[in-house]
FIVEXKE-443025 format. One line per field, with one value per atom (N, C-alpha, C): x, y, z; atom name. Coordinates in pm, whole numbers. Example, Ala and Ser with C-alpha at 12.3 -4.5 7.8 and 13.67 -1.06 7.14 Angstrom:
FIVEXKE-443025
px = (1319, 1230, 1320, 1285, 1367, 1290)
py = (-569, -450, -330, -225, -106, 3)
pz = (780, 780, 780, 708, 714, 787)
atome = (N, CA, C, N, CA, C)
end
This chain:
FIVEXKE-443025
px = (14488, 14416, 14472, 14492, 14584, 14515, 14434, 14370, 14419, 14438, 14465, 14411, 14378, 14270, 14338, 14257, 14295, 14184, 14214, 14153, 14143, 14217, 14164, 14132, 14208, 14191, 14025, 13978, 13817, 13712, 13608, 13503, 13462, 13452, 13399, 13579, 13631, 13770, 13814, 13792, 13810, 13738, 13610, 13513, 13568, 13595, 13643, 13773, 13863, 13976, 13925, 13803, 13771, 13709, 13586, 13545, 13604, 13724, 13809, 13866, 13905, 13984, 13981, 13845, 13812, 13857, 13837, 13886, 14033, 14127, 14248, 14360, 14449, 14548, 14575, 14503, 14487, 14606, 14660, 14740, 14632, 14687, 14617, 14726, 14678, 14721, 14675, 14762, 14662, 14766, 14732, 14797, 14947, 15056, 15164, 15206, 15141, 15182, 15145, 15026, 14978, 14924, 14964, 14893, 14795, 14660, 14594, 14543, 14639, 14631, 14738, 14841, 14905, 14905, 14802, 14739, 14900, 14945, 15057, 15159, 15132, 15246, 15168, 15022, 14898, 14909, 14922, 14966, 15105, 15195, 15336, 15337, 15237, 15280, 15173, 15056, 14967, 15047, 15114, 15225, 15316, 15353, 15474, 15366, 15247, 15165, 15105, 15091, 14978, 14881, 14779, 14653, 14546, 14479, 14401, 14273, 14252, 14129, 14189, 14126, 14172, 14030, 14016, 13896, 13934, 13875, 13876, 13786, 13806, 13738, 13801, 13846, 13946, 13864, 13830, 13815, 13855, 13804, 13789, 13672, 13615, 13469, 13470, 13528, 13487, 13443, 13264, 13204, 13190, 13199, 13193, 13330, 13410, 13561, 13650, 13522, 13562, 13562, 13446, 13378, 13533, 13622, 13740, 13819, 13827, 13963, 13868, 13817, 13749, 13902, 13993, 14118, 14185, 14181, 14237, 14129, 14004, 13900, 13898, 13906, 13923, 14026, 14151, 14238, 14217, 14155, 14137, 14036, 13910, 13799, 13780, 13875, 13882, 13968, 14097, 14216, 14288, 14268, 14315, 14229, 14108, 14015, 14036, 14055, 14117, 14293, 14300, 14461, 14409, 14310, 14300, 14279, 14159, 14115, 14178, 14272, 14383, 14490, 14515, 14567, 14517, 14378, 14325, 14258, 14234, 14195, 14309, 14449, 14590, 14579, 14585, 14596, 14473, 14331, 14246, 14202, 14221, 14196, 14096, 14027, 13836, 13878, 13787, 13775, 13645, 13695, 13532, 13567, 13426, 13483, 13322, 13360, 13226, 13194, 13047, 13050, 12890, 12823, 12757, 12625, 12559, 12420, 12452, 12519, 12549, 12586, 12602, 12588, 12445, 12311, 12234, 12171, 12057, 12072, 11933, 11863, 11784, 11669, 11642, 11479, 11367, 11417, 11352, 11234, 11114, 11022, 11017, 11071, 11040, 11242, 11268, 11418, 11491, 11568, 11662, 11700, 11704, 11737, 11917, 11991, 12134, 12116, 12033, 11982, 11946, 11909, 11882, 11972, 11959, 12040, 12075, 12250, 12321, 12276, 12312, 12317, 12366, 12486, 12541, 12544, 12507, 12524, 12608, 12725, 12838, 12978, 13052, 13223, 13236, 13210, 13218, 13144, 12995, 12946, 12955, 13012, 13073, 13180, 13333, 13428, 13371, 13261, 13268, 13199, 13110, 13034, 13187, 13283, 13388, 13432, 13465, 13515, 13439, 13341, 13243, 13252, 13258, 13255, 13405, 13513, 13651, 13649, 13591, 13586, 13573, 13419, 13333, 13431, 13482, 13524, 13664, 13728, 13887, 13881, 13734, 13687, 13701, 13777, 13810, 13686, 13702, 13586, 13558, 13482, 13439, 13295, 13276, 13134, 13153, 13055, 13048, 12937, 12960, 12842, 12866, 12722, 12658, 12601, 12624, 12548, 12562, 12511, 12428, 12461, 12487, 12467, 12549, 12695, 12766, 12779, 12822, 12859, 12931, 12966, 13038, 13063, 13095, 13121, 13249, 13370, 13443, 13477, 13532, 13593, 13436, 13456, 13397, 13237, 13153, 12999, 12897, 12781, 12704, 12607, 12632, 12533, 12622, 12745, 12850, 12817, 12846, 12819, 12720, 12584, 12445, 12454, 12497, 12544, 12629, 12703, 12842, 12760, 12700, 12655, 12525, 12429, 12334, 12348, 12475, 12522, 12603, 12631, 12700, 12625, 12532, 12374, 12234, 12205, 12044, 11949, 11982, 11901, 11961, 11902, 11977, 11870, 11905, 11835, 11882, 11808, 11882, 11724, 11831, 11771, 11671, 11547, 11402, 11385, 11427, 11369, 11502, 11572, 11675, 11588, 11640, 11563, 11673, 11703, 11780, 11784, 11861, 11875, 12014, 12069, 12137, 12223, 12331, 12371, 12500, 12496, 12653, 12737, 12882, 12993, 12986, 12945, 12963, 12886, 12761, 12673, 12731, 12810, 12847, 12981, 13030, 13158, 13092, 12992, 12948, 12941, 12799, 12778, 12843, 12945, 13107, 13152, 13145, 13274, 13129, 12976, 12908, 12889, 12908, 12927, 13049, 13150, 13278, 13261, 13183, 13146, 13064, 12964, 12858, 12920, 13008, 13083, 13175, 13248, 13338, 13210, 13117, 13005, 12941, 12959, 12855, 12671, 12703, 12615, 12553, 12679, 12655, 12733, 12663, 12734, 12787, 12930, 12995, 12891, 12910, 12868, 12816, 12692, 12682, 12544, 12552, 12446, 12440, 12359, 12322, 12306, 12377, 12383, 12378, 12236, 12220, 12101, 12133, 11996, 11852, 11745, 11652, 11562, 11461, 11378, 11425, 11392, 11431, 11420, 11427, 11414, 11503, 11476, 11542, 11663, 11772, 11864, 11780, 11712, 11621, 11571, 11511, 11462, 11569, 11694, 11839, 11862, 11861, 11906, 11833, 11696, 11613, 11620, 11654, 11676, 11779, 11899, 12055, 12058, 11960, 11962, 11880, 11747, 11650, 11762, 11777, 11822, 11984, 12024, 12158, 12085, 11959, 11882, 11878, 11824, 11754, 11915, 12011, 12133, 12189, 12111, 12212, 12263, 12282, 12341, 12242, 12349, 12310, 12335, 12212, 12247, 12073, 12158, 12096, 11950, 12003, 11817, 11842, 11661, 11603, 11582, 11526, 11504, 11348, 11252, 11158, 11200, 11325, 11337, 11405, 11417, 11533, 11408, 11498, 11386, 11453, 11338, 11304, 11351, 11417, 11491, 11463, 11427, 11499, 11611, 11608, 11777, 11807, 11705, 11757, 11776, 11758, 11779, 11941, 11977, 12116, 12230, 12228, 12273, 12461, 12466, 12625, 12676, 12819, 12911, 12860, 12836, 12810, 12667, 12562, 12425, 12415, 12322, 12332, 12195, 12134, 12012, 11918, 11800, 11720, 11679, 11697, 11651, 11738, 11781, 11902, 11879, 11732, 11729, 11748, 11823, 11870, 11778, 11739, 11626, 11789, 11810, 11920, 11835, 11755, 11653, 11757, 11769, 11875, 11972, 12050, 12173, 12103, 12055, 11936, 11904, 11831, 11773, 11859, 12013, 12103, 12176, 12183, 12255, 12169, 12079, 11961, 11949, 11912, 11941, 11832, 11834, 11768, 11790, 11837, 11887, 11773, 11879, 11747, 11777, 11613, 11573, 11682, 11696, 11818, 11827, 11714, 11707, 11778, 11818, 11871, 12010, 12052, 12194, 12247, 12188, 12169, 12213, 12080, 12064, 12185, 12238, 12324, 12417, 12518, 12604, 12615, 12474, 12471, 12494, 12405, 12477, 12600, 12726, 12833, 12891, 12883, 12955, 12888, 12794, 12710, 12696, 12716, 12719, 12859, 12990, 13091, 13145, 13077, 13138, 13070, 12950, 12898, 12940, 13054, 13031, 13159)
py = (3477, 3605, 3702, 3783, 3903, 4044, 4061, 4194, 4335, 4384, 4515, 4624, 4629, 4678, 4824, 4955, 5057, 5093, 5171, 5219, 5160, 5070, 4914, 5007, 5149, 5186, 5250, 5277, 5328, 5178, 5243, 5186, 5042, 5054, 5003, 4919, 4976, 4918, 4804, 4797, 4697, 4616, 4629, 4548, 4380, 4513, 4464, 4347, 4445, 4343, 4158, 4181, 4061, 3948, 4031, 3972, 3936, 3982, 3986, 3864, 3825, 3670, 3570, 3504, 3425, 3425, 3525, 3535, 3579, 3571, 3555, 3630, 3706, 3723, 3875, 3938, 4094, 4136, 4237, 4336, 4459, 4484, 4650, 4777, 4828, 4980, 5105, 5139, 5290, 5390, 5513, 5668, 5635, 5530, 5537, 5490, 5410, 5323, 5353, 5441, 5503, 5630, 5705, 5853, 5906, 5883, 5931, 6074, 6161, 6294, 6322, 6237, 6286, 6144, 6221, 6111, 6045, 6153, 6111, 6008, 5940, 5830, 5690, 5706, 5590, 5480, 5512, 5394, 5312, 5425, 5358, 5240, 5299, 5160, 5061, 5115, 4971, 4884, 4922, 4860, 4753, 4793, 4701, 4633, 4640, 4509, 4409, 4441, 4377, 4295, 4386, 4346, 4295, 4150, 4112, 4199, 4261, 4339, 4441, 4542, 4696, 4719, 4696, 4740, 4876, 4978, 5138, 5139, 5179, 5198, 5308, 5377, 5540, 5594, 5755, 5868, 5966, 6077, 6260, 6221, 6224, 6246, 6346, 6471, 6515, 6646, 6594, 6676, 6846, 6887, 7057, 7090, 7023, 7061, 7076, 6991, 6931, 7115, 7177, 7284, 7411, 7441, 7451, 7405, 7283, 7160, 7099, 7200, 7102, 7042, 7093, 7035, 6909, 6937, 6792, 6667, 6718, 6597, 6542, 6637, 6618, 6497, 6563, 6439, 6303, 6311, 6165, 6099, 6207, 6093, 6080, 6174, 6188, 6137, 6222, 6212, 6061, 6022, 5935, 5766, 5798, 5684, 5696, 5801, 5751, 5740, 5729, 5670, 5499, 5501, 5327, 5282, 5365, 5261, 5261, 5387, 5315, 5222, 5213, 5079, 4963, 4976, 4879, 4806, 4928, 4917, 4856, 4895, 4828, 4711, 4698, 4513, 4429, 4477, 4401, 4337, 4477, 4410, 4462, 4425, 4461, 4552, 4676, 4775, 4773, 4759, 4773, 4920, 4997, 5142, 5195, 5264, 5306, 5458, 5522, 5640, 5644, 5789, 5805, 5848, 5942, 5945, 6107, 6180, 6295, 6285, 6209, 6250, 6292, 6288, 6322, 6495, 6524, 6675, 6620, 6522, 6466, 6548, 6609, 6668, 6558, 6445, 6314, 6298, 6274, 6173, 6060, 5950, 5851, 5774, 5694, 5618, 5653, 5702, 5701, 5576, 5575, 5450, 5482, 5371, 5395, 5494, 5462, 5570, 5699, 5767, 5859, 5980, 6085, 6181, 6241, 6290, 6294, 6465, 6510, 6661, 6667, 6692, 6691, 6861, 6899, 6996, 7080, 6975, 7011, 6999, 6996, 6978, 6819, 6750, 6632, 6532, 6590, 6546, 6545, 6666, 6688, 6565, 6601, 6546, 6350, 6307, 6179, 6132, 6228, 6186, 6207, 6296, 6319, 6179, 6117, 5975, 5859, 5814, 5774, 5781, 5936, 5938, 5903, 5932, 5870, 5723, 5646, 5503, 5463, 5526, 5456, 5498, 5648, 5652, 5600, 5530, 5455, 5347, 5287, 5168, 5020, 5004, 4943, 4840, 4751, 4613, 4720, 4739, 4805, 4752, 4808, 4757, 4927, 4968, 5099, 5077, 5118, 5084, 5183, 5291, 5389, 5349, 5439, 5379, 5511, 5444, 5643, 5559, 5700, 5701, 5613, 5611, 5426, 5495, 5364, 5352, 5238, 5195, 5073, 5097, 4947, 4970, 5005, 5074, 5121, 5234, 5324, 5476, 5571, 5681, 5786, 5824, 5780, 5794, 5855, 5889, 5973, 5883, 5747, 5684, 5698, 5671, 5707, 5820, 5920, 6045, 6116, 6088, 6079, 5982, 5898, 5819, 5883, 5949, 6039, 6171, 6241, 6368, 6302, 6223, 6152, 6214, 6093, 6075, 6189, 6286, 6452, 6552, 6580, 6694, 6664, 6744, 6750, 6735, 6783, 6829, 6750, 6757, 6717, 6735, 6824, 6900, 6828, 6728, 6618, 6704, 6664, 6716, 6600, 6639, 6560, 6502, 6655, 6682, 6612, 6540, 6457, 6324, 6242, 6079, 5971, 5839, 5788, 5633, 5588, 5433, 5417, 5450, 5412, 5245, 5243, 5145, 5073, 4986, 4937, 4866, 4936, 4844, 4697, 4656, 4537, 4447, 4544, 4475, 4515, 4614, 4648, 4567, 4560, 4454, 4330, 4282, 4121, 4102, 4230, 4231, 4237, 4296, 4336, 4218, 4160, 3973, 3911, 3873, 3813, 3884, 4001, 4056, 4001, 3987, 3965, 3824, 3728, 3613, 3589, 3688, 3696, 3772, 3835, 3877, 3788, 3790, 3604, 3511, 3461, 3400, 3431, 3557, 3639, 3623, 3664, 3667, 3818, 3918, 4043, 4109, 4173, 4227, 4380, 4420, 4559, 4643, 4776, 4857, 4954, 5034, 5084, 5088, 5059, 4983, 5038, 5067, 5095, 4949, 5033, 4940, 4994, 4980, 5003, 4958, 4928, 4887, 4921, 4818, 4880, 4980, 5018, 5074, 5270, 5353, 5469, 5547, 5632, 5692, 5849, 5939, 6087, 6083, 6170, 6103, 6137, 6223, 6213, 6087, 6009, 5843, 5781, 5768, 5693, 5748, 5846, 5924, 5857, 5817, 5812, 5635, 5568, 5405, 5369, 5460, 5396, 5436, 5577, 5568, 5488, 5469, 5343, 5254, 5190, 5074, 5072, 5132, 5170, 5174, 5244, 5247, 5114, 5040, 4892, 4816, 4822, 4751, 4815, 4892, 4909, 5062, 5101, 5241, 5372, 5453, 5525, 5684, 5739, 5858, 5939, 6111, 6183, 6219, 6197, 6224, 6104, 6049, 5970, 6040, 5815, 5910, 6013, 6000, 6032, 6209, 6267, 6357, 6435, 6378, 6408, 6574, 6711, 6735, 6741, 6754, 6735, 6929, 6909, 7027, 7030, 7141, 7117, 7142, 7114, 7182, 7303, 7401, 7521, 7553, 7491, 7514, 7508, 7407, 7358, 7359, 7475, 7518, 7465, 7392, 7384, 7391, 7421, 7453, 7409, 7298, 7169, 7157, 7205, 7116, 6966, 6911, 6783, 6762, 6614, 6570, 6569, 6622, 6605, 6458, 6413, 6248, 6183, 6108, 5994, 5878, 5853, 5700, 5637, 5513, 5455, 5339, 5287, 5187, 5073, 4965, 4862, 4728, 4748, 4608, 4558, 4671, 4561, 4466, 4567, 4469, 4329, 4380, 4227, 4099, 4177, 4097, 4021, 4062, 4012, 3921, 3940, 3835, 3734, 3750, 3645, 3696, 3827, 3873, 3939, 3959, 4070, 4106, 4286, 4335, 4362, 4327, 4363, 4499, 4552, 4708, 4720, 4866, 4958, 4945, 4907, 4867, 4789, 4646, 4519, 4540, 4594, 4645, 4756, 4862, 4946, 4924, 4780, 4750, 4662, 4570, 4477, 4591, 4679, 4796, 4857, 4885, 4939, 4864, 4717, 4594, 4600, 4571, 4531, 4668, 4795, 4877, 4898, 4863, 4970, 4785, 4673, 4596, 4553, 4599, 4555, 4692, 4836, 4892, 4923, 4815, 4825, 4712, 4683, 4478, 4501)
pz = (8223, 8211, 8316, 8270, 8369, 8357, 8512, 8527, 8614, 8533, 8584, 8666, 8774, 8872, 8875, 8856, 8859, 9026, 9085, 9180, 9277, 9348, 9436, 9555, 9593, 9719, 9751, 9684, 9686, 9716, 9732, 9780, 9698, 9584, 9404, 9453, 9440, 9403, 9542, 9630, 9732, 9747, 9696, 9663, 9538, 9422, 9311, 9318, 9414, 9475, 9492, 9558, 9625, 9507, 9443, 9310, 9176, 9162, 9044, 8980, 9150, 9159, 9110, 9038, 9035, 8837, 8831, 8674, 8625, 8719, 8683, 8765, 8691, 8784, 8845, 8922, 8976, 9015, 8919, 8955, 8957, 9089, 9190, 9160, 9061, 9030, 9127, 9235, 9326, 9255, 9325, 9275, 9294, 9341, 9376, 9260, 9175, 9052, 8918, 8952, 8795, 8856, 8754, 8800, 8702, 8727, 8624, 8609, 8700, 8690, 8538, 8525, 8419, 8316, 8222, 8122, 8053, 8011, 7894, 7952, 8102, 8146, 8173, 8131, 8149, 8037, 7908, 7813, 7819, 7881, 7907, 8025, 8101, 8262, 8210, 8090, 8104, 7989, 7900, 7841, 7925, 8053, 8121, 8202, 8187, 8278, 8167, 8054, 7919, 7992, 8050, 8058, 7967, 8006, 7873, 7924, 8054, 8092, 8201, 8200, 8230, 8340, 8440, 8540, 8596, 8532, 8563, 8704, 8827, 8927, 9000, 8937, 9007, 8953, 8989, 8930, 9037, 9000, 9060, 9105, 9203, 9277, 9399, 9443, 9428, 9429, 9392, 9312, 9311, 9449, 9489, 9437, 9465, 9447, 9306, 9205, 9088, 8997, 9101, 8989, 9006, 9105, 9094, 9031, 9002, 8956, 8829, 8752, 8655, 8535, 8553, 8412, 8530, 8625, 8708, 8712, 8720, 8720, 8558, 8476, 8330, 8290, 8325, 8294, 8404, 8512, 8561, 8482, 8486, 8423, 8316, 8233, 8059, 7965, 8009, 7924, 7941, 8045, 8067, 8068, 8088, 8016, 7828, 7786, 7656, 7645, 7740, 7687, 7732, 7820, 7867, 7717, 7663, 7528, 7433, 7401, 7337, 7336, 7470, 7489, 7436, 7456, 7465, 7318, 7256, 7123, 7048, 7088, 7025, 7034, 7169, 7190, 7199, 7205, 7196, 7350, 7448, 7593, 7616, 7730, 7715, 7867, 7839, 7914, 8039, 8185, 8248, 8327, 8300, 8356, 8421, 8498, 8589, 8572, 8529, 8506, 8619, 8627, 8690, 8640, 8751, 8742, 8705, 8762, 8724, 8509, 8473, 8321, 8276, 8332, 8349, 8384, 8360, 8401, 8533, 8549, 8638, 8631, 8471, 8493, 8428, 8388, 8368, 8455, 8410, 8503, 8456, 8587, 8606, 8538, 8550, 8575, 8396, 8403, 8302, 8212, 8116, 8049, 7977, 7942, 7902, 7759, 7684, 7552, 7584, 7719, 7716, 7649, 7636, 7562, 7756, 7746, 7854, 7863, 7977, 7996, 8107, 8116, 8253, 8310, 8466, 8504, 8596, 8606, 8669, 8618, 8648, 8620, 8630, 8744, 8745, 8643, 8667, 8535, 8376, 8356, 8211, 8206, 8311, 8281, 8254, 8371, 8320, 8208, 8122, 8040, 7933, 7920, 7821, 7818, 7930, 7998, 7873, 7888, 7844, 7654, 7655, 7508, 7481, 7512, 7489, 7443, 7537, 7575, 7434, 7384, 7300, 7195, 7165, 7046, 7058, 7175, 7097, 7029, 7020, 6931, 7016, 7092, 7227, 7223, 7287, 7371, 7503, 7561, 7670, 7771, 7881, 7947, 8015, 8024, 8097, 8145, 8341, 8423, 8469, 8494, 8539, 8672, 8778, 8899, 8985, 9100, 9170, 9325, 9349, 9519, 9627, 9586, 9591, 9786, 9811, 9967, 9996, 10129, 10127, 10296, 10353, 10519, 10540, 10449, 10429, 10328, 10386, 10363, 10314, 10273, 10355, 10239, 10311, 10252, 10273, 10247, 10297, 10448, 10450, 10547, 10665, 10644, 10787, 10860, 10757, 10786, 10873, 10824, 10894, 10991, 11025, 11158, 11285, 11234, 11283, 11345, 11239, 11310, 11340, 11363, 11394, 11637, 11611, 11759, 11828, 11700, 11767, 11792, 11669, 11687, 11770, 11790, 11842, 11716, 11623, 11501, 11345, 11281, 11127, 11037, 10976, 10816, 10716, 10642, 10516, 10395, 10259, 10129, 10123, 10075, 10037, 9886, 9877, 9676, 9573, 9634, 9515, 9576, 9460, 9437, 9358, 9441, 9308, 9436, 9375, 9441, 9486, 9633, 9723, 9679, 9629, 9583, 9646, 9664, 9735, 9647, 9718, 9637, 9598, 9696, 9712, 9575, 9574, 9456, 9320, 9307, 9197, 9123, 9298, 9216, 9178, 9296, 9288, 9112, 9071, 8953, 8803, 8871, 8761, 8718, 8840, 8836, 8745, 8782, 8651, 8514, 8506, 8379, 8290, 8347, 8284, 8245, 8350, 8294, 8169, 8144, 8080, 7909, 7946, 7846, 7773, 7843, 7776, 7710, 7807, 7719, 7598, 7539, 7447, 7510, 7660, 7713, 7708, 7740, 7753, 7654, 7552, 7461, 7494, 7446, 7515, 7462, 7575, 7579, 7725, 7700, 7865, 7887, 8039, 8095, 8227, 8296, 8408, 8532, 8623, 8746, 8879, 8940, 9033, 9098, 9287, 9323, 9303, 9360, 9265, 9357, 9327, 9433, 9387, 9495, 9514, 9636, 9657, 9776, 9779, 9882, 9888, 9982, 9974, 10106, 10224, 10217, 10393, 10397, 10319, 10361, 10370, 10320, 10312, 10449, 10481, 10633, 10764, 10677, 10809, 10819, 10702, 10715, 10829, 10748, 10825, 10972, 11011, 11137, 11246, 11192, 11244, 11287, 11171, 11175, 11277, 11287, 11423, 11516, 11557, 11670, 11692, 11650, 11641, 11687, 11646, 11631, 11790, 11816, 11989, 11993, 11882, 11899, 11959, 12066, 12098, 12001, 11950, 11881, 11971, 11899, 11983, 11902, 11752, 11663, 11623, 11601, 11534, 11412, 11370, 11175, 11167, 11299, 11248, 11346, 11404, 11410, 11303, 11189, 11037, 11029, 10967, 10902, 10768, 10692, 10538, 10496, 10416, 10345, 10215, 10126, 9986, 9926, 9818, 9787, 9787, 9756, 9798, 9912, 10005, 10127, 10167, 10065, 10151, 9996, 9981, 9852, 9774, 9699, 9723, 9580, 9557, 9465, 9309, 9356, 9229, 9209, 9104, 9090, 9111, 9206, 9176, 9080, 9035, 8941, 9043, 9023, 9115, 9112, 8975, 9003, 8895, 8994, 8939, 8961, 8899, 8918, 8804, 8799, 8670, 8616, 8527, 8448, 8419, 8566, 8522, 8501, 8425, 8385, 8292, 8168, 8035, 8110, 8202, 8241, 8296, 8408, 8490, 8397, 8272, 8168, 8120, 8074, 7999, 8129, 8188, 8340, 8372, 8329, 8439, 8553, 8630, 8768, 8800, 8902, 8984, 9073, 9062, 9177, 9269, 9431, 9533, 9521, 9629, 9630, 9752, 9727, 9809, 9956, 9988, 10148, 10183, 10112, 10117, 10216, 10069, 10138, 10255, 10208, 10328, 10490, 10499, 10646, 10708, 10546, 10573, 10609, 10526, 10576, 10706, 10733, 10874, 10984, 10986, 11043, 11082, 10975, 10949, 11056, 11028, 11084, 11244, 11277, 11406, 11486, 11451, 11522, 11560, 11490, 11491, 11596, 11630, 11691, 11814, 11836, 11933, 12016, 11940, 12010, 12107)
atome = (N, CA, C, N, CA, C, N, CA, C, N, CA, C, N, CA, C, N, CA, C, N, CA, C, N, CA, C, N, CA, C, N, CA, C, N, CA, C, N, CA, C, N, CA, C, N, CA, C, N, CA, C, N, CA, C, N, CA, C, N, CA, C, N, CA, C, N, CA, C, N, CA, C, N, CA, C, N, CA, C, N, CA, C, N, CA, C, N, CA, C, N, CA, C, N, CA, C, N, CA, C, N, CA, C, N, CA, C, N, CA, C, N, CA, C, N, CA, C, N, CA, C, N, CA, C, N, CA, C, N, CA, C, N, CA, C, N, CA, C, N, CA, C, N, CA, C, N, CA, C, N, CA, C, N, CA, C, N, CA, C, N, CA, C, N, CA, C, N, CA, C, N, CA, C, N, CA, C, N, CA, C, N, CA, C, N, CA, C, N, CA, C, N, CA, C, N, CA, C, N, CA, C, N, CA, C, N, CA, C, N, CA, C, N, CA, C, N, CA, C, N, CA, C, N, CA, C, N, CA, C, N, CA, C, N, CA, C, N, CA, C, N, CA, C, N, CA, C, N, CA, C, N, CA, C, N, CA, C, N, CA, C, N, CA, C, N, CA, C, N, CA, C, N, CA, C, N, CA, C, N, CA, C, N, CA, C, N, CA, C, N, CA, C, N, CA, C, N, CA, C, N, CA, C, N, CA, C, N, CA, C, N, CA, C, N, CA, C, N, CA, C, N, CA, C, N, CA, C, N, CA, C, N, CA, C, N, CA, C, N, CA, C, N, CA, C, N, CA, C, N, CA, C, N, CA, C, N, CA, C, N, CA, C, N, CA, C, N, CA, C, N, CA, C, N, CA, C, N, CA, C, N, CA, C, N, CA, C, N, CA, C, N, CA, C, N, CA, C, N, CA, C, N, CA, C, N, CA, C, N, CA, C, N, CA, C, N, CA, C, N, CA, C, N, CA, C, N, CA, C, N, CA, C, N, CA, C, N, CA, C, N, CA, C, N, CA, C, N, CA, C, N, CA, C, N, CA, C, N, CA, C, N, CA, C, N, CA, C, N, CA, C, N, CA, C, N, CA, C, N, CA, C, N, CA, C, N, CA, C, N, CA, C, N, CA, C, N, CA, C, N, CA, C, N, CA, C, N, CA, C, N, CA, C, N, CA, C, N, CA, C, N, CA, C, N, CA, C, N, CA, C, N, CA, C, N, CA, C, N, CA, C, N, CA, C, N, CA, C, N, CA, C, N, CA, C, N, CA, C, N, CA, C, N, CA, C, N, CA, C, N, CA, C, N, CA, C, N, CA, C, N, CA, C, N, CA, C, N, CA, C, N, CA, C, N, CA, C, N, CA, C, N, CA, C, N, CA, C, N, CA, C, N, CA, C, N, CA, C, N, CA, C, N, CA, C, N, CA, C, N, CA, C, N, CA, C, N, CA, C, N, CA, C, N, CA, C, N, CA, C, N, CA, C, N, CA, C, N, CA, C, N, CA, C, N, CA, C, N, CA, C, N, CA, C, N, CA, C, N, CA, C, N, CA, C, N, CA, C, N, CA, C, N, CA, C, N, CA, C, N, CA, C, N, CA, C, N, CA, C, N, CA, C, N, CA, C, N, CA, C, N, CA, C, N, CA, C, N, CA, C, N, CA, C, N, CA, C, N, CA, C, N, CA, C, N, CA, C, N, CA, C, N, CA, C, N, CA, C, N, CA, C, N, CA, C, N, CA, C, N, CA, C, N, CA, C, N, CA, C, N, CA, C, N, CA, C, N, CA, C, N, CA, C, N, CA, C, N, CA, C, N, CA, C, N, CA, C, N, CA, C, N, CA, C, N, CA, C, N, CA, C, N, CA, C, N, CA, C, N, CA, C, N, CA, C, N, CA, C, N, CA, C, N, CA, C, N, CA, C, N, CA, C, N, CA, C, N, CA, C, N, CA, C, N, CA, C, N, CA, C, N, CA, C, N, CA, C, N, CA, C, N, CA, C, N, CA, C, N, CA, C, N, CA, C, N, CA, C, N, CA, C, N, CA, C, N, CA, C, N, CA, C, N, CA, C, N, CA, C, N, CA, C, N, CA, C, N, CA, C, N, CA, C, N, CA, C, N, CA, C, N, CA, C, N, CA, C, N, CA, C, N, CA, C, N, CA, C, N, CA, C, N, CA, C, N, CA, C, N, CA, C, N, CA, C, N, CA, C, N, CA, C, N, CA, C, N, CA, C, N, CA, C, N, CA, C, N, CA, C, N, CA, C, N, CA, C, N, CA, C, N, CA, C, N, CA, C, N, CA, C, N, CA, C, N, CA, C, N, CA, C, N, CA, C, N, CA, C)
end
C-alpha cells in the first residue's frame, strides 16, 4: 500500500507523517515536489508516484489574505483537489482530504451537522467548499473531514500566539462572540490513521464527516485556558486569563468574516469508529504542557 502524503510540512500534516505508517508506505509531497498552486502539473507527478491513497493535508489558509488572493487559494483548495480526484477516480485510489468550519455561514443554533446546507462567507470559505464539491463530483472513493480551530505544539497557532503576546503586553483584548471546538492535530491525524482502518473494513463508508474535539468554547475561554494553564506550568507572563478582556467582533474587525459559530456535530464519525472524542480541554492542556514545560525546563 503506497501513500501519498500531500502537505507533511503543516500542522495536520506532521501529525499525519507519524500516523500514516502503520498502513503502508509514505511518500511526503511539500511545495518543492508538487505545486498545488499550478493545478495543470498535479495529475502528472501523482501519476509517477501511483498512489493506492492520496492524504490531502495542504491548503491556502490564509484566511484575511485569501480575500486578496482569492484565484491562488482557488487553485490550491479547488482546482487542484479536482485534479486529485481525477486521478483518483482513474485508478481507483481513495482520497482523504480536510475541509473546514468556514464552509459554513455560522448563523446556526446549536452544532452543525455534515447535511447541513453550506454558505460560506469568505474567499477561503467559498474556495474550500468548491474543494469539497470537486471531490464529490470526480466520482472518486473519498473521506472528507471538516474540523475547526486546528493547533499543534508546532508551527504557528492561535494558542502560541496568546502565550507570546500574553508575556509581551500588559493588556490583551481576545473575541468572545465566536464559538467552536479548539481541535488538535494530533487528534485529527490519530483519528485519520482509524478511519482508514475503518474504511478498508467497510466500517466507515466514503464520504464527509466532521471531526473535531468535543465541547465548545469562545477564543477568549481558549485564551484564558492556555494561559492559566502556562501560569500553573511555571511560566512567567505579564496578563492572566482572568485579566483577558472580552471583545466582540466588531470590535476587532478583519478582512475576512469569520462564523460566529463553528461548532461541528462529529457524533456520526464517533458512532461509525466506536470512539469518543475528548472535550477540547484535553488537548489544549496536553499542548501547552508539551511547549511551556519544555521551554521552561
Amino acid at each position: 500500500m503506497k501513500i501519498v502524503l500531500l502537505g507533511p510540512n503543516g500542522q495536520v500534516g506532521r501529525e499525519l507523517s507519524r500516523t500514516l505508517l502503520p498502513h503502508g508506505d509514505v511518500v511526503a509531497l511539500g511545495r518543492e515536489q508538487i505545486n498545488l498552486a499550478a493545478p495543470e502539473f498535479v495529475r502528472q507527478r501523482l501519476t509517477q508516484e501511483k498512489p493506492d491513497i492520496i492524504v490531502n493535508a495542504a491548503a491556502y489558509t490564509a484566511v484575511d489574505k485569501a480575500e486578496q488572493e482569492e484565484a491562488v487559494a482557488r487553485a490550491v483548495n479547488a482546482e487542484s483537489v479536482a485534479e486529485i480526484g481525477a486521478y483518483a477516480n482513474d485508478t481507483g485510489a481513495l482520497v482523504v482530504h480536510y475541509s473546514t468550519d468556514y464552509v459554513f455561514d455560522g448563523s446556526k443554533q446549536g452544532a452543525y451537522q455534515p447535511s447541513d446546507p453550506t454558505n460560506p462567507q469568505s474567499a477561503y470559505g467559498r474556495t474550500k467548499r468548491a474543494g469539497e464539491i470537486a471531490l464529490r463530483e470526480s466520482g472518486c472513493r473519498h473521506l472528507i473531514f471538516r474540523t475547526s480551530w486546528v493547533y499543534s505544539a508546532r508551527g504557528k497557532n492561535f494558542i502560541k500566539t496568546m502565550l507570546r503576546l500574553a508575556a509581551e503586553r500588559d493588556e490583551l483584548k481576545v473575541v468572545a462572540d465566536q464559538i467552536g471546538a479548539p481541535t488538535s492535530a494530533e487528534l485529527i491525524a490519530d483519528v485519520t490513521s482509524l478511519a482508514l482502518a475503518g474504511f478498508r473494513q467497510a466500517q466507515l463508508p466514503a464520504g464527509t464527516y466532521h471531526l473535531t474535539a468535543n465541547g465548545a468554547t469562545s477564543w477568549h475561554g481558549l485564551a484564558c485556558r492556555a494561559i492559566d494553564r502556562a501560569i500553573v506550568n511555571g511560566q512567567e507572563l505579564r496578563v492572566r486569563g482572568d485579566d483577558l478582556q472580552a471583545i466582540g467582533t466588531a470590535d476587532f474587525p478583519t478582512p475576512a468574516t469569520r462564523p460566529a459559530n463553528s461548532c461541528l456535530d462529529s457524533s456520526g464519525l464517533e458512532e461509525a469508529l466506536g470512539l469518543h472524542f475528548p472535550d477540547w480541554t484535553i488537548h489544549v492542556d496536553r499542548m501547552v504542557d508539551q511547549i511551556t514545560k519544555t521551554n521552561g525546563s
